[in-house]
TIFI-779083 format. One record per atom (N, C-alpha, C, O): x negated, y negated, z negated. Coordinates in steps of 0.2 Angstrom, whole numbers. Layout:
N
<site <X, Y, Z>>
...
//
This chain:
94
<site <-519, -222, -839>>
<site <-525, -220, -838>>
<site <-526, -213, -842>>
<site <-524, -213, -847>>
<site <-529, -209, -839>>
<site <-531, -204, -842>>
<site <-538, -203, -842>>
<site <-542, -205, -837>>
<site <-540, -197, -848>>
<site <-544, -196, -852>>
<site <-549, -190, -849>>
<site <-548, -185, -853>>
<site <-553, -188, -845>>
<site <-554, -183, -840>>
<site <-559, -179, -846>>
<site <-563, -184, -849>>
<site <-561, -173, -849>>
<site <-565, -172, -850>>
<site <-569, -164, -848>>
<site <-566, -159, -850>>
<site <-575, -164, -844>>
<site <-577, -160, -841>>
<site <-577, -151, -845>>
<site <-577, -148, -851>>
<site <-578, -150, -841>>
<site <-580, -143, -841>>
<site <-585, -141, -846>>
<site <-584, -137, -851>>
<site <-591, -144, -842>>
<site <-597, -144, -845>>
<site <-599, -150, -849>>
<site <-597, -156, -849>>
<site <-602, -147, -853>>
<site <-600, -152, -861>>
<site <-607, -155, -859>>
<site <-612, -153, -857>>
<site <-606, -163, -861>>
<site <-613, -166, -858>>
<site <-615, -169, -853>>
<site <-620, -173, -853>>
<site <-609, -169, -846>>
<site <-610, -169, -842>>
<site <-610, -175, -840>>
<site <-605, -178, -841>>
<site <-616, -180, -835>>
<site <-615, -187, -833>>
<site <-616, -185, -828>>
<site <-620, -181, -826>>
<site <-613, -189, -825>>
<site <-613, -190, -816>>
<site <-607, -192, -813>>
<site <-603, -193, -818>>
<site <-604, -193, -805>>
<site <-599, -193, -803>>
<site <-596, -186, -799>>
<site <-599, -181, -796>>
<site <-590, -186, -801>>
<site <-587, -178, -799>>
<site <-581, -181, -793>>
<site <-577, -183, -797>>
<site <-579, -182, -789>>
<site <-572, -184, -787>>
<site <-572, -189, -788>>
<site <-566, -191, -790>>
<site <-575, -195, -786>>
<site <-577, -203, -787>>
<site <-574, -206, -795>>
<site <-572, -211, -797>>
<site <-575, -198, -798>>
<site <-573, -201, -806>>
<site <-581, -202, -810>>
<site <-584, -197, -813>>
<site <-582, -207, -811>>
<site <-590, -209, -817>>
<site <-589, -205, -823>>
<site <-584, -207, -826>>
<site <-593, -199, -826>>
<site <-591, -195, -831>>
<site <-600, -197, -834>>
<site <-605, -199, -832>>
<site <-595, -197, -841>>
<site <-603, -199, -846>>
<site <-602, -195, -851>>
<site <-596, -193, -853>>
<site <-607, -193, -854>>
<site <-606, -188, -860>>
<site <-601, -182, -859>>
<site <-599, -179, -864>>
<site <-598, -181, -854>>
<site <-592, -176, -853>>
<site <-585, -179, -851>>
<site <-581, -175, -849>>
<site <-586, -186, -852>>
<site <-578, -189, -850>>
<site <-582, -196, -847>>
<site <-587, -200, -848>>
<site <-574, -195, -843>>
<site <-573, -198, -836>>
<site <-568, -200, -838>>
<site <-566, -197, -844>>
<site <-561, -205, -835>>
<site <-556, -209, -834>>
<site <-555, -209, -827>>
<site <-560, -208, -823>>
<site <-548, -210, -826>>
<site <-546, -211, -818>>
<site <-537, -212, -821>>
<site <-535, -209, -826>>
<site <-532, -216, -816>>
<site <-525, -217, -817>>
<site <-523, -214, -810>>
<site <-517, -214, -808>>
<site <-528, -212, -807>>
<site <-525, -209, -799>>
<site <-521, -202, -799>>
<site <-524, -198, -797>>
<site <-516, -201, -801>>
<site <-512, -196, -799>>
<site <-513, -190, -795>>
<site <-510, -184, -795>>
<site <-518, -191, -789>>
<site <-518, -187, -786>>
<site <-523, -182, -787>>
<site <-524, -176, -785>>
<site <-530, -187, -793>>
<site <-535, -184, -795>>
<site <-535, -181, -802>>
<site <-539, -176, -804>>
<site <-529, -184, -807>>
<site <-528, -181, -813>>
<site <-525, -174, -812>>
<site <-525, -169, -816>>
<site <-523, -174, -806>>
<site <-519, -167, -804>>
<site <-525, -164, -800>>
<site <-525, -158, -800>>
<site <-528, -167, -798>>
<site <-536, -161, -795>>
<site <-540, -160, -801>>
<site <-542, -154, -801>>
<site <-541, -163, -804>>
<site <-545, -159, -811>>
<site <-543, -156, -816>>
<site <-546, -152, -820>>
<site <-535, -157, -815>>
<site <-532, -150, -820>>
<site <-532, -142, -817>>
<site <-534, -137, -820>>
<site <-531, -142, -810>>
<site <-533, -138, -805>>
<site <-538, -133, -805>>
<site <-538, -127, -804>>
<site <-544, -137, -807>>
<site <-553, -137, -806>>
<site <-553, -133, -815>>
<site <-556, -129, -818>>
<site <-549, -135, -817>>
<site <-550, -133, -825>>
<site <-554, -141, -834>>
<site <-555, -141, -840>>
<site <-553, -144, -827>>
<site <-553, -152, -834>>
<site <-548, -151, -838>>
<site <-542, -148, -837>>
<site <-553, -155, -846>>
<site <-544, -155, -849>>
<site <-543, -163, -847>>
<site <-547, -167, -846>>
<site <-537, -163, -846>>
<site <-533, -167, -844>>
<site <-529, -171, -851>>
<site <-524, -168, -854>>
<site <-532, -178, -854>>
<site <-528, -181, -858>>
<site <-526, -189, -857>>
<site <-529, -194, -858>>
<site <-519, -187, -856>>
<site <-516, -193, -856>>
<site <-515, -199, -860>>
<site <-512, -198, -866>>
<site <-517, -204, -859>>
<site <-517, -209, -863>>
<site <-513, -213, -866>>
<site <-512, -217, -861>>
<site <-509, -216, -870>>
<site <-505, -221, -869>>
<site <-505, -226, -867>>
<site <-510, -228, -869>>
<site <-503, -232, -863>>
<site <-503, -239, -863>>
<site <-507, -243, -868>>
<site <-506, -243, -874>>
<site <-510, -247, -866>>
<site <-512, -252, -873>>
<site <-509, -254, -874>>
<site <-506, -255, -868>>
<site <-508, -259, -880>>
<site <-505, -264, -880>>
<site <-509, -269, -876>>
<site <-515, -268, -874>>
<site <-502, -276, -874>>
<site <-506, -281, -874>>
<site <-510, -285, -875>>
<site <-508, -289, -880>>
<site <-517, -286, -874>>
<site <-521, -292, -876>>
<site <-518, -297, -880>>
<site <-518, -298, -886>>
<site <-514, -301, -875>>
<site <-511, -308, -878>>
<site <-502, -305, -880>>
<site <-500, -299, -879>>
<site <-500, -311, -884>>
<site <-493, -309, -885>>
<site <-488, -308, -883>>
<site <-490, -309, -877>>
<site <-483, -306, -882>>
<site <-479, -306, -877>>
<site <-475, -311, -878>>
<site <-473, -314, -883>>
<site <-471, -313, -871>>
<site <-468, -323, -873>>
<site <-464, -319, -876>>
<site <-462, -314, -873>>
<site <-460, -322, -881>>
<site <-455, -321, -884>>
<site <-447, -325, -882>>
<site <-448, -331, -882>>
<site <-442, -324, -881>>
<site <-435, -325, -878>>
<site <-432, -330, -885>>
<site <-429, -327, -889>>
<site <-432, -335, -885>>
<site <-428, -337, -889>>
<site <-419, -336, -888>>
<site <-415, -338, -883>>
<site <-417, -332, -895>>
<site <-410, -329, -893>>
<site <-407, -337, -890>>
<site <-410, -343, -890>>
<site <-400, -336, -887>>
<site <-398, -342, -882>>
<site <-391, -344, -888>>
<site <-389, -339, -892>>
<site <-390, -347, -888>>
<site <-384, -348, -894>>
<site <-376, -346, -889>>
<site <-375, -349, -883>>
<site <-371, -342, -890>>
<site <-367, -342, -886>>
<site <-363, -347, -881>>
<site <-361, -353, -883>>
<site <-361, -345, -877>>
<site <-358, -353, -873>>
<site <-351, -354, -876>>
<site <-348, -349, -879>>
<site <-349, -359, -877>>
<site <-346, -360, -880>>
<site <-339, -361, -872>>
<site <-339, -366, -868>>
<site <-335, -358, -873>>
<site <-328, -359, -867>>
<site <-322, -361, -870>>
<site <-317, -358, -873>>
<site <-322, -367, -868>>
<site <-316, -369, -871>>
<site <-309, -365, -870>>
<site <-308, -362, -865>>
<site <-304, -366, -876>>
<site <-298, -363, -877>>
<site <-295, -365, -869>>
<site <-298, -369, -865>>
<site <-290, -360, -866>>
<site <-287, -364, -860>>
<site <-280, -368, -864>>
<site <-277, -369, -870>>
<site <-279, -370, -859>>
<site <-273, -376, -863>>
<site <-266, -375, -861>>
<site <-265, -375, -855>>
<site <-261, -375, -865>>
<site <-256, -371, -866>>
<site <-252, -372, -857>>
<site <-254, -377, -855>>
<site <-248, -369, -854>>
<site <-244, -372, -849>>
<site <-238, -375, -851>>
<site <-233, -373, -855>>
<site <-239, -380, -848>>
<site <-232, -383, -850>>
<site <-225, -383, -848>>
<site <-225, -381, -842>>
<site <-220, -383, -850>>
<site <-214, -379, -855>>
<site <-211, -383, -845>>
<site <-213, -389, -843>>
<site <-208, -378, -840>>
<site <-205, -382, -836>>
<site <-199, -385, -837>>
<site <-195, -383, -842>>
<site <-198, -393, -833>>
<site <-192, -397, -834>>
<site <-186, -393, -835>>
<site <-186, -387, -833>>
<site <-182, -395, -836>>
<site <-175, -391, -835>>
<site <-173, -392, -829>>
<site <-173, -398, -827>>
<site <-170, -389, -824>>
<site <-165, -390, -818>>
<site <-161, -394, -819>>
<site <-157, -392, -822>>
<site <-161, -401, -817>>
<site <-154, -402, -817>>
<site <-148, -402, -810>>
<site <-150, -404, -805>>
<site <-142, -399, -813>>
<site <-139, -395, -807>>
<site <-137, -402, -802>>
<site <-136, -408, -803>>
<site <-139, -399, -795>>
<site <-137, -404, -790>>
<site <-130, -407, -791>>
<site <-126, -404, -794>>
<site <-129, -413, -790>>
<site <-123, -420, -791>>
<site <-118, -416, -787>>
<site <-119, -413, -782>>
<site <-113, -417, -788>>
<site <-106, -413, -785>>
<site <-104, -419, -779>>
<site <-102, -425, -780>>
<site <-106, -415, -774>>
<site <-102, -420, -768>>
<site <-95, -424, -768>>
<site <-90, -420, -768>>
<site <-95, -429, -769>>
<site <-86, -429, -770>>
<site <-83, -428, -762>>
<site <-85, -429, -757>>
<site <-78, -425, -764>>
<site <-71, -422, -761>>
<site <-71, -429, -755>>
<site <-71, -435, -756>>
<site <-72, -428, -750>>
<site <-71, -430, -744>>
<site <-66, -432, -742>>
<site <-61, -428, -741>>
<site <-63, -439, -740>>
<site <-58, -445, -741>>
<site <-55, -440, -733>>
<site <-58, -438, -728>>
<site <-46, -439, -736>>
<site <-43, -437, -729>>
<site <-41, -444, -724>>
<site <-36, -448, -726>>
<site <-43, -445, -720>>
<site <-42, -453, -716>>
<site <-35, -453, -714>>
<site <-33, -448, -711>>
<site <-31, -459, -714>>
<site <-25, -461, -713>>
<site <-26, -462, -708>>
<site <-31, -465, -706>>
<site <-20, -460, -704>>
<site <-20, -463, -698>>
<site <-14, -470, -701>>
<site <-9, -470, -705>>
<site <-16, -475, -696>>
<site <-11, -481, -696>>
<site <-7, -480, -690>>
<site <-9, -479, -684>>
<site <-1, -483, -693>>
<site <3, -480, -689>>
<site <6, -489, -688>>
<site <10, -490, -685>>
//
């Protein structure tokens, strides 16, 4: 919101659909704080008010807790495939 104050010192009435009493007027219209600086108003800007009521407050969150990962486990040992035995030469009977 800003703080319009006229020209003319005293001045009540409306100027540019801004309601001026005593010399000041208010408006947040951007297009009009920018046409009264133009016109020669002084132009002050206001800060934000605070909030009326409180503001909700965030209760911090407790960190998650991720459990460790779990170790991998150790692979089996190979064990080497069994040795084919040696394949019997067949007799012939005679």
């Amino acid at each position: 919101m800003a703080k319009i104050i006229s020209p003319v010192e005293g001045y009540s009435g409306v100027s540019a659909s801004v309601q001026f009493k005593d010399g000041v007027g208010h408006t947040d219209n951007p297009h009009l704080i920018n046409w009264f600086r133009e016109k020669g108003y002084l132009v002050v800007e206001e800060l934000a008010q605070k909030p009326t009521s409180e503001p909700e407050l965030i209760p911090e969150s407790e960190p998650e807790l991720v459990p460790e990962p779990l170790p991998e486990p150790e692979p089996e040992p190979e064990t080497p495939p069994a040795k084919a035995e040696p394949k019997k030469k067949h007799q012939r009977k005679v």
